[in-house]
C-alpha positions as CSV (number, residue, x, y, z in Angstrom):
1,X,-46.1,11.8,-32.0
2,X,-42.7,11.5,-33.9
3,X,-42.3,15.3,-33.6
4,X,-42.6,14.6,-29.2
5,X,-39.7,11.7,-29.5
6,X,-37.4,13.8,-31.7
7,X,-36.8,16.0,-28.4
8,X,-35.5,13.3,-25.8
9,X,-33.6,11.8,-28.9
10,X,-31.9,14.8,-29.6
11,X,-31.2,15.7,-26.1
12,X,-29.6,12.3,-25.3
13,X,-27.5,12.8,-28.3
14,X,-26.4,16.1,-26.9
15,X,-25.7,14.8,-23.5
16,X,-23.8,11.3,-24.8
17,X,-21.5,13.5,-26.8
18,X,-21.1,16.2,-24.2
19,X,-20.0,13.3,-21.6
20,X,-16.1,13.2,-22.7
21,X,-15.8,16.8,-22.7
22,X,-17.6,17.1,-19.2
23,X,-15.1,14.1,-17.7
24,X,-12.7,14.5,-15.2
25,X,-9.1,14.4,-16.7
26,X,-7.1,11.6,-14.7
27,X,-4.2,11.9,-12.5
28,X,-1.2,11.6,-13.7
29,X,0.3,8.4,-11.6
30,X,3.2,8.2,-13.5
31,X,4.5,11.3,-14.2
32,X,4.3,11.7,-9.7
33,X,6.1,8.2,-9.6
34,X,9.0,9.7,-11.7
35,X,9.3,12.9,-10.1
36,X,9.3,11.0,-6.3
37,X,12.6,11.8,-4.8
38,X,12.8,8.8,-3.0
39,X,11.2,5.4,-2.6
40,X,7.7,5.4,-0.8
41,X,7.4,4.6,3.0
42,X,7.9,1.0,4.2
43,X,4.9,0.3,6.0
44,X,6.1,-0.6,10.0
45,X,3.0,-2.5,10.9
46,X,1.0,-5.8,10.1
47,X,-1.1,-5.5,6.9
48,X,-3.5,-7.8,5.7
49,X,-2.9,-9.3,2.5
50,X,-6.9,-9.0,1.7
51,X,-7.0,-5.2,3.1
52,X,-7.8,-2.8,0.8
53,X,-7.3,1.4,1.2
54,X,-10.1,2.2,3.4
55,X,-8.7,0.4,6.6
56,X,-5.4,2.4,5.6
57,X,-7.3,5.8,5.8
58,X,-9.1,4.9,9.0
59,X,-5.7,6.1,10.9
60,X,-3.7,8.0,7.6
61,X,-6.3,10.3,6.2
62,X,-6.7,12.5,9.6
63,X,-3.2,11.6,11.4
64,X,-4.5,9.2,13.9
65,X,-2.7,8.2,16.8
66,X,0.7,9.9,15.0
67,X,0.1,8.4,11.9
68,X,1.3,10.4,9.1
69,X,-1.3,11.8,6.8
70,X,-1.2,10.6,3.6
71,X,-0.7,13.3,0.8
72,X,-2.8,10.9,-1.4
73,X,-6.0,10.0,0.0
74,X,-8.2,8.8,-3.1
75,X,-5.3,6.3,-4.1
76,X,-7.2,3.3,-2.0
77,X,-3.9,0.4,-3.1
78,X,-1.7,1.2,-0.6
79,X,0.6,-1.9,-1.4
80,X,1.0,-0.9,-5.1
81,X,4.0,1.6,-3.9
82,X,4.4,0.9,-0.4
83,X,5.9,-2.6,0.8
84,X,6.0,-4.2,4.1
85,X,8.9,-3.8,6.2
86,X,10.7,-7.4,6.5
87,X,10.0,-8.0,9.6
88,X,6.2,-7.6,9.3
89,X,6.5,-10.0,6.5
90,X,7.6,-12.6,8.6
91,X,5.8,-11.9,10.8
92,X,2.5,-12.7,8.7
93,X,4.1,-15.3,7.3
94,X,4.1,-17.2,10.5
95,X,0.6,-16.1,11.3
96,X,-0.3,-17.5,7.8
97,X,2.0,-21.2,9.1
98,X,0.1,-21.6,11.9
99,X,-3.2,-21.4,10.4
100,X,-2.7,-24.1,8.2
């Protein structure tokens, strides 16, 4: 009976230690950031504070309606490098006044 659970054991040992070697080696976000020639894309339209990537890539993965296609589709914090323009600021500010 020990014999039978020495197999799994040893397996899973195999397999836990195998993991890191088997991982995906992460991007390099910095190293892009440094080599950017210039500052990322102001974005020219209303943004949600609470929106998240996905409702980005609905029109900027494919190009939608002229939107240009993002050459970095699995980064899903858009606002991280790209800021709203100041007008689209204000604009949500006043949205944000008036609900109050």
């Amino acid at each position: 009976m020990k014999a039978l659970l020495r197999i799994p054991a040893l397996v899973a040992c195999v397999v836990a230690l195998a993991l890191p070697a088997l991982a995906q080696e992460r991007e390099n976000y910095e190293a892009d950031a440094r080599s950017a020639e210039d500052p990322p894309p102001v974005i020219p339209h209303f943004v949600a504070d609470s929106a998240n990537g996905t409702a980005c890539l609905a029109c900027h993965e494919t190009g939608v309606k002229g939107a240009p296609v993002t050459p970095h589709p699995t980064r899903l914090n858009c606002t991280q490098c790209h800021v709203r323009s100041e007008m689209n600021a204000k604009t949500s500010g006043t949205k944000a006044k008036t609900r109050q």
